[in-house]
C-alpha positions in Angstrom: 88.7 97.5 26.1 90.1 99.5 29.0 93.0 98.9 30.6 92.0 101.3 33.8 91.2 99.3 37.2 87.9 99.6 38.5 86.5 102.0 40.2 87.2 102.0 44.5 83.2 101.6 44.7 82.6 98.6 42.8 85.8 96.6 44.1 84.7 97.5 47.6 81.3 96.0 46.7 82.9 92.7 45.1 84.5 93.1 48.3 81.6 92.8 50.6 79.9 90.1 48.2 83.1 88.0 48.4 82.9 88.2 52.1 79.3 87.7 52.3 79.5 84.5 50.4 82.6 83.4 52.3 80.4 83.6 55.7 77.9 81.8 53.7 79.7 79.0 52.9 81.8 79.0 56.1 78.2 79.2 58.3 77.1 76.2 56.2 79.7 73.9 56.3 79.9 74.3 60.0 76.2 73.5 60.1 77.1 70.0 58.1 80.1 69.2 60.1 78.1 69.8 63.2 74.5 68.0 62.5 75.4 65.1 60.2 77.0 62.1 60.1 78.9 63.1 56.7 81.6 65.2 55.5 80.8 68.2 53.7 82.3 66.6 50.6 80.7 63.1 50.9 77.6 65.5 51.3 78.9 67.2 47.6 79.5 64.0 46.3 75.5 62.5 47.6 74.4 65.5 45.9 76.2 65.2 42.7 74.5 61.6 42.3 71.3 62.5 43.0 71.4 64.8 40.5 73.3 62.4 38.0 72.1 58.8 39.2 74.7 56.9 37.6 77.5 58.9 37.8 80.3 56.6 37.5 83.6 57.4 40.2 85.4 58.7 37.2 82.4 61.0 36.3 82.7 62.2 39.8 86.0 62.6 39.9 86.5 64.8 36.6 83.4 66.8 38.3 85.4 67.7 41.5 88.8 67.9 40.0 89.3 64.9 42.6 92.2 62.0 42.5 90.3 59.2 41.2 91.6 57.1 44.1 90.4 59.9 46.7 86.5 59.7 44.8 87.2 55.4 45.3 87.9 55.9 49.1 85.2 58.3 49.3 82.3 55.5 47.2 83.9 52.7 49.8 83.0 54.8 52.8 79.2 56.1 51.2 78.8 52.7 50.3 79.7 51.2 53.6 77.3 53.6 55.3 74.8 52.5 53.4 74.3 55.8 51.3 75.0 54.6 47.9 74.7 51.8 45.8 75.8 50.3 42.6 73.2 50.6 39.8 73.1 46.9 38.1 74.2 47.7 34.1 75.3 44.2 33.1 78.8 44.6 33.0 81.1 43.7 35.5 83.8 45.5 36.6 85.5 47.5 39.4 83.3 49.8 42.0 85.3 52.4 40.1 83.3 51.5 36.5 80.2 50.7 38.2 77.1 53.1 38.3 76.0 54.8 41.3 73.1 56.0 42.6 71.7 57.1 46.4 70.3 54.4 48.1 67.2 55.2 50.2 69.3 55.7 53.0 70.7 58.6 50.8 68.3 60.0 49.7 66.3 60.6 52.9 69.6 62.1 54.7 70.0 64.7 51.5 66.2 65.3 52.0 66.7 65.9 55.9 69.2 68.1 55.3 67.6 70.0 52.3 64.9 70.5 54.5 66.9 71.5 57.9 68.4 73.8 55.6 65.5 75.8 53.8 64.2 75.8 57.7 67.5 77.7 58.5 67.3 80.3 55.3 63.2 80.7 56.2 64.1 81.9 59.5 67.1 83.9 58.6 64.9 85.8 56.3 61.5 85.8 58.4 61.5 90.1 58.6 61.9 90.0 54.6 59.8 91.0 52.1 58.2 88.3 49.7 59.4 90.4 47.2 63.1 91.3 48.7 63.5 87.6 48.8 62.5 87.2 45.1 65.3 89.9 43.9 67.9 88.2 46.3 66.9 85.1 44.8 67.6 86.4 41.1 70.6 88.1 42.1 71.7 84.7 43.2 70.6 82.6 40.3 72.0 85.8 38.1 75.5 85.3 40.0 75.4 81.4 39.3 74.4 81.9 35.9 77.4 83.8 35.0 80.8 82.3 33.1 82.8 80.2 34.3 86.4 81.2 34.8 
């Protein structure tokens, strides 16, 4: 294994992908703080139980690397808003134990914004190939595939 830095070409390129996905993110968040009625992390956290219904607060909070009494402030909030809801297991318990889910409510504000969205990446790539937006597309899945670190 070398020990030699990397080449000035490929960190200039990391470079320009870090700063690319930086506007990304930064363009998107706006976006959510701008056209909906939630925070960009209550939005994380409606996504994260609509892809794990029943995600208990403590499930989310390991996810996000959260304070388990910041993820309880942010259920009370959802659940106030009518967003989530407790999924009925049998037990009893604190809001904190209890499985969640997205209500109806939830679910059609994730799909709104799913679709405003996919509207806003269609028309940012309208003058793209079918195929330059398959290879971006695996370059992106490629880059989310990759370790963790």
């Amino acid at each position: 294994m070398s020990s030699e830095p990397p080449p000035a070409a490929r960190v200039a390129a990391i470079e320009r992908v870090h700063t690319a996905l930086t506007t990304i993110a930064r363009r998107g968040s706006a976006r959510v703080r701008r056209d909906t009625p939630v925070s960009p992390v209550d939005q994380s956290l409606l996504r994260l139980l609509a892809d794990h219904p029943g995600a208990r607060a403590v499930d989310i909070a390991e996810h996000f690397g959260f304070n388990r009494s910041t993820v309880s402030r942010q259920i009370g909030s959802l659940a106030a808003a009518g967003l989530i809801e407790e999924v009925a297991d049998g037990q009893s318990g604190s809001r904190r134990g209890q499985p969640l889910r997205l209500s109806p409510a939830g679910e059609r504000l994730l799909a709104e914004r799913a679709d405003e969205i996919r509207a806003v990446t269609a028309a940012r790539m309208k003058q793209w190939s079918p195929e330059e937006i398959a290879v971006f597309a695996a370059l992106l899945e490629r880059y989310n595939d990759g370790p963790e670190v």
